[in-house]
C-alpha positions as CSV (number, residue, x, y, z in Angstrom):
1,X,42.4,-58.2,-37.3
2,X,44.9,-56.2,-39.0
3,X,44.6,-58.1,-42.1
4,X,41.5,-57.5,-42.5
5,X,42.0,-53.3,-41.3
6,X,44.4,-53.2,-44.4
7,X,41.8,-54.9,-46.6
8,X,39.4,-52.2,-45.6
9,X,41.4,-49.6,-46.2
10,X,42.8,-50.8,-49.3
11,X,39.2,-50.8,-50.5
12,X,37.8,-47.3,-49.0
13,X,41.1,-45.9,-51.1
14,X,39.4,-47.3,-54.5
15,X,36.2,-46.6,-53.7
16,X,37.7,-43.2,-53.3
17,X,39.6,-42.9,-56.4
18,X,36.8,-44.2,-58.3
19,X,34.7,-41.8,-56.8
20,X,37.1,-38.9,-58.3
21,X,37.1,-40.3,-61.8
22,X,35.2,-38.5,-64.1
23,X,31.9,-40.4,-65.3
24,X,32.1,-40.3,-69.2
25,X,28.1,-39.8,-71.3
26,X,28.4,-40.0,-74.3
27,X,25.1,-39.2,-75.9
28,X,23.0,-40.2,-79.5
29,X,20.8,-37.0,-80.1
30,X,17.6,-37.6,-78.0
31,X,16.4,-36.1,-74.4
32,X,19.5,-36.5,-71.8
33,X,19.5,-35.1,-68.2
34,X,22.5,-35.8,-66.0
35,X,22.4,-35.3,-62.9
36,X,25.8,-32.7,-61.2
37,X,24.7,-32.3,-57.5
38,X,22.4,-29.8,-55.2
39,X,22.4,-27.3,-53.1
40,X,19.6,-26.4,-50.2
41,X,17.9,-22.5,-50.7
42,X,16.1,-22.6,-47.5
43,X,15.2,-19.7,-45.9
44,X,18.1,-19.7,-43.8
45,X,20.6,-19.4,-46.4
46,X,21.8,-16.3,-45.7
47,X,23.4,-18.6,-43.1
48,X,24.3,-21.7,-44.8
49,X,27.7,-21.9,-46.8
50,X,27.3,-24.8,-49.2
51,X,29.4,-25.0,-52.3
52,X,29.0,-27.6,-55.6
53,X,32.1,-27.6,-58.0
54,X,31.4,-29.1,-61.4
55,X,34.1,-30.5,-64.1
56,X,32.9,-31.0,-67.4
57,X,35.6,-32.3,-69.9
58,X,34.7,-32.1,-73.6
59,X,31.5,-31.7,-75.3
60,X,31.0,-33.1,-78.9
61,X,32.0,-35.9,-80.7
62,X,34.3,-34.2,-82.8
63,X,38.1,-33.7,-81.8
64,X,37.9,-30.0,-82.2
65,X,35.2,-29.7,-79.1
66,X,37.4,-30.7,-76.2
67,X,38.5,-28.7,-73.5
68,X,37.6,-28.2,-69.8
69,X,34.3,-26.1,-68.5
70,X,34.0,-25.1,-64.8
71,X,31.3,-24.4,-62.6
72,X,31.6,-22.8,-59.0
73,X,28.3,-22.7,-57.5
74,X,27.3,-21.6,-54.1
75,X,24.1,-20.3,-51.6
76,X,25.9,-17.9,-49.5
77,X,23.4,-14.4,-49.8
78,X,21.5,-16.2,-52.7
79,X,22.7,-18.6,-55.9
80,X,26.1,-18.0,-57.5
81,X,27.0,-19.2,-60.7
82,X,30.6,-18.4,-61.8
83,X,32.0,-20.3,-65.2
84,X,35.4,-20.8,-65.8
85,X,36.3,-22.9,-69.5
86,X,39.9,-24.0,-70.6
87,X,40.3,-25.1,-74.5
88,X,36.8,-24.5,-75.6
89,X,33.4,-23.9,-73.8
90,X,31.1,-26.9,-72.9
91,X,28.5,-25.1,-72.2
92,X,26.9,-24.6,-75.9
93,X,26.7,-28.2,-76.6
94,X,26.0,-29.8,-73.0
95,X,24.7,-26.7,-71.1
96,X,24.0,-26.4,-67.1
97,X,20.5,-26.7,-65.8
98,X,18.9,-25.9,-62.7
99,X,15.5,-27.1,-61.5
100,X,14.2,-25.9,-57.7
101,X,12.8,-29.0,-56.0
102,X,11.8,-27.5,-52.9
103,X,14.0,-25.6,-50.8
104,X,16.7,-27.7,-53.0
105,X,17.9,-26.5,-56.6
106,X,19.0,-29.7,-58.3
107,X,21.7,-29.2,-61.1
108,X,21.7,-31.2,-64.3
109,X,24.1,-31.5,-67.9
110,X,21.2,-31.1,-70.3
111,X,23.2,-32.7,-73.6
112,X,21.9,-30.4,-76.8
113,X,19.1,-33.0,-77.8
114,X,19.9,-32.6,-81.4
115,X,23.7,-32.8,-81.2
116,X,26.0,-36.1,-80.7
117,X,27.9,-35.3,-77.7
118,X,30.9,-37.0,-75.9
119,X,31.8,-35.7,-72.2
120,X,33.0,-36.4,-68.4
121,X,31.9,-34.6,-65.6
122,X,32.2,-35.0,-62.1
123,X,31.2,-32.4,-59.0
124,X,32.0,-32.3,-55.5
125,X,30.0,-30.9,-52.6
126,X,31.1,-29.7,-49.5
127,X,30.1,-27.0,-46.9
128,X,28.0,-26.1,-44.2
129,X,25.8,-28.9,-42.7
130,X,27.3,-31.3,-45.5
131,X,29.2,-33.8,-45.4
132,X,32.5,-33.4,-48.2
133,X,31.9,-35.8,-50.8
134,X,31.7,-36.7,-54.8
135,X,28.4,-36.7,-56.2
136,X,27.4,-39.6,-58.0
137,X,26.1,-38.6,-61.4
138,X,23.1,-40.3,-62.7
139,X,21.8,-39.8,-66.0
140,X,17.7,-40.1,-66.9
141,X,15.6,-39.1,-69.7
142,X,12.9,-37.9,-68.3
143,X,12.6,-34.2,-66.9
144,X,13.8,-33.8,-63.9
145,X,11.0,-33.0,-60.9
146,X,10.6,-29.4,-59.6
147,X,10.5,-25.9,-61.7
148,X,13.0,-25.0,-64.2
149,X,15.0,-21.5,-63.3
150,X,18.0,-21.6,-65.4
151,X,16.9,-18.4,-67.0
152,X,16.8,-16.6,-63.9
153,X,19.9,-18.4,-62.3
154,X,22.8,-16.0,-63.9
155,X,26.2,-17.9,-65.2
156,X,29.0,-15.2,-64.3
157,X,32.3,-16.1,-66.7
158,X,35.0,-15.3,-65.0
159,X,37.6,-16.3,-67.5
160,X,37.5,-18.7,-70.9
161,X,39.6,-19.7,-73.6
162,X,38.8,-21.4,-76.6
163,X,40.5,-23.5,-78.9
164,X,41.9,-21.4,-81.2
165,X,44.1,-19.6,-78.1
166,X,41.5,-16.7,-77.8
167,X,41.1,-15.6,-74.0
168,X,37.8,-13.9,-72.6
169,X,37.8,-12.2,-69.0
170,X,34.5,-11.5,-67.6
171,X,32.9,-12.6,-71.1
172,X,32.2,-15.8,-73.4
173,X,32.0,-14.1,-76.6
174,X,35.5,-13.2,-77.7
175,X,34.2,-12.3,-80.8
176,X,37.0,-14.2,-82.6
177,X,39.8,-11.4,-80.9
178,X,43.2,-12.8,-78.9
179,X,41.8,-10.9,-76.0
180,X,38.1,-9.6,-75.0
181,X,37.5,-8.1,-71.7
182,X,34.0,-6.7,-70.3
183,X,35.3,-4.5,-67.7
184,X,38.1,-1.8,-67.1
185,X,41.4,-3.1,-67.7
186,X,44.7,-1.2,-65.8
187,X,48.3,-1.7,-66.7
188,X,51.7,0.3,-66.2
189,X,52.1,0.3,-70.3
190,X,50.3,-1.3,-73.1
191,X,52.7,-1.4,-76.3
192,X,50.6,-1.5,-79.7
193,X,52.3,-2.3,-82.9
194,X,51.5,-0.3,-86.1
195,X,52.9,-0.5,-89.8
196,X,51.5,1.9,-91.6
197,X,52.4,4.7,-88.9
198,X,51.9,8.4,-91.3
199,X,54.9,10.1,-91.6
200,X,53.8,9.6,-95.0
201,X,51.7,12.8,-94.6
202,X,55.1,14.4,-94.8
203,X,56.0,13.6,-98.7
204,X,56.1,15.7,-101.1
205,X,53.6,13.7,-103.5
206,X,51.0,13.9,-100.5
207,X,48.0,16.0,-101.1
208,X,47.1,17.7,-97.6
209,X,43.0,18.2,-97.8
210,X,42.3,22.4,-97.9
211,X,41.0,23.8,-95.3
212,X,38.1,24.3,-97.3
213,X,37.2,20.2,-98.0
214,X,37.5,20.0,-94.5
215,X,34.9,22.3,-93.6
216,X,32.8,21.0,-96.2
217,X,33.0,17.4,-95.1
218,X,32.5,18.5,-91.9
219,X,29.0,20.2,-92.6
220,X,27.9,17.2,-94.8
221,X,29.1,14.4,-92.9
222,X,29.6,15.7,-88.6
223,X,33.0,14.5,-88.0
224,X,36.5,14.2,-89.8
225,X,37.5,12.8,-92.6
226,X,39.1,9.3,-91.9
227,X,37.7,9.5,-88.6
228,X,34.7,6.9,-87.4
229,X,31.6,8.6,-86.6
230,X,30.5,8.3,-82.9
231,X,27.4,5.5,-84.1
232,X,30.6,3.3,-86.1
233,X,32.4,3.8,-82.4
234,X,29.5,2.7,-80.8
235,X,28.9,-0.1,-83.0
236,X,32.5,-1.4,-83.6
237,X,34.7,0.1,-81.0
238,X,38.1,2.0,-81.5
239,X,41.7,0.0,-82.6
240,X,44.2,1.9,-80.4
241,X,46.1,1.3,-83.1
242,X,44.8,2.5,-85.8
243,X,43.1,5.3,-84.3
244,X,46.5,6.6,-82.8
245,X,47.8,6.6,-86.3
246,X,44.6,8.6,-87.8
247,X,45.1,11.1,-84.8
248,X,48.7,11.4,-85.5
249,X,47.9,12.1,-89.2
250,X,45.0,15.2,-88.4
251,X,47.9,16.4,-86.5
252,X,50.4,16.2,-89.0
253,X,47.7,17.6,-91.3
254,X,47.3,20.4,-89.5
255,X,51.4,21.1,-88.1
256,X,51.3,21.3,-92.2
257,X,48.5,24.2,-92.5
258,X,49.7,26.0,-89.0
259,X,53.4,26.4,-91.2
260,X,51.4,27.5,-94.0
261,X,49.5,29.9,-92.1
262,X,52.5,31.1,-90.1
263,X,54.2,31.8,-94.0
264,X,51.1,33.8,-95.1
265,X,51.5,35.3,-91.9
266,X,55.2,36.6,-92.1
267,X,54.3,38.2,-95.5
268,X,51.5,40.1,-94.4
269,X,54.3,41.1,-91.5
270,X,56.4,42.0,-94.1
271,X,54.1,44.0,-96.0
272,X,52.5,45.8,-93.1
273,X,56.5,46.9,-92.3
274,X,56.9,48.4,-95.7
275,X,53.7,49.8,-95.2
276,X,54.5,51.5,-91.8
277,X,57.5,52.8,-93.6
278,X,56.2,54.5,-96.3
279,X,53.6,56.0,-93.8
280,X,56.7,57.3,-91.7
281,X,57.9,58.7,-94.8
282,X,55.0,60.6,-95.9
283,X,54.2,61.9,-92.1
284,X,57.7,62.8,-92.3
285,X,57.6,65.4,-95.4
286,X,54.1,67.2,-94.2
């Protein structure tokens, strides 16, 4: 009896562990659908609490699209789709899918049909009224039953990396930058480096623009010269760095015209002295 209590235990532990080990596709281009779990939208689910976790290592066949892709789904309030990818995004090259099949939405890898791809994926579902387990992913080539409502089922990215080292928060699209954020970001300091910092402005073979260029610039162009205009900001966004630097140099600019000024200034002072003088003089002899 307890020989044979060991045996089944001995083989519930590798049925178990072979339940957690990722199922590898590896796909020749050509219609793939593979199924990643479901999760009931009944009209109670405002009540239910039912979660599907989904693992997808890799993506193409090439060694450069590796990397880790996760997907946190749940029905709490309605569908919930977050995203988080390690080492490169899967989801260009073997997107999620999700098809409602009655009060179920069924979730499927849909392999890019015109693309070689190589992957592993697994998914486990737990939560209220289930029972915790790993779903056993099937693969078929024909289109899975119910409608098709990936377009209105919204993927939230909460963070991603790629595999050059470039790190997104809240967004996919690093736009090839170390760091891309879409949100507000706040932070005790933020140090930014700059070479080219202008004390040049300050040599003697630097030609300050007049007064008079500057107003003229102004009236042709709407905003300062060296300065991006508020559609380039719009378009492009502001370097801190750089833009610190440009401010630094209208305000060494102008700390050069103010002393200027403030010379032109002293001389008129002077002038209007000898000018009161003489007056006192003449007042003086009537």
């Amino acid at each position: 009896m307890k020989r044979l209590l060991l045996i089944s235990l001995v083989c519930l532990a590798f049925l178990s562990t072979k339940s957690q080990t990722p199922t590898q596709i590896i796909n020749i281009p050509g219609p793939k659908y593979v199924f990643v779990g479901s999760l009931n939208m009944g009209s109670n689910n405002s009540e239910n609490s039912q979660k599907l976790i989904i693992k997808i290592l890799g993506g193409g066949w090439f060694g450069d699209s590796n990397g880790e892709t996760n997907y946190y789904i749940s029905n709490r309030g309605g569908l919930q789709i977050r995203q988080v990818s390690f080492g490169g995004s899967a989801n260009i090259l073997v997107p999620l899918k999700a098809y409602q099949n009655g009060t179920n939405i069924d979730f499927f890898i849909v392999p890019d049909a015109a693309n070689y791809t190589s992957f592993a994926v697994n998914a486990f579902s737990y939560g209220f009224t289930l029972t915790p387990h790993y779903v056993v992913i099937t693969e078929q080539t024909a289109i899975p039953q119910g409608t098709d409502i990936t377009s209105s089922a919204i993927v939230n990215t909460v963070t991603t990396t790629d595999g050059s080292g470039n790190v997104g928060i809240g967004t996919a699209d690093t736009k090839g930058d170390k760091l891309a954020v879409n949100g507000k970001i706040r932070a005790r300091e933020i140090k930014v480096e700059n070479i080219n910092w202008p004390d040049y402005v300050f040599l003697p073979s630097y030609k300050v623009p007049t007064l008079q260029e500057i107003e003229k610039y102004i009236k042709e162009k709407g905003h300062l010269p060296g300065i991006p205009s508020a559609s380039e900001v719009k378009a492009n966004g502001v370097d801190l760095g750089d833009m610190n630097a440009k401010l630094l140099q209208k305000i060494e600019e102008l700390t050069l015209h103010l002393i200027e000024k403030n010379k032109q200034i002293e001389i008129i002072n002077e002038r209007n002295k000898d000018y009161e003088k003489r007056l006192e003089k003449l007042e003086n002899k009537k």
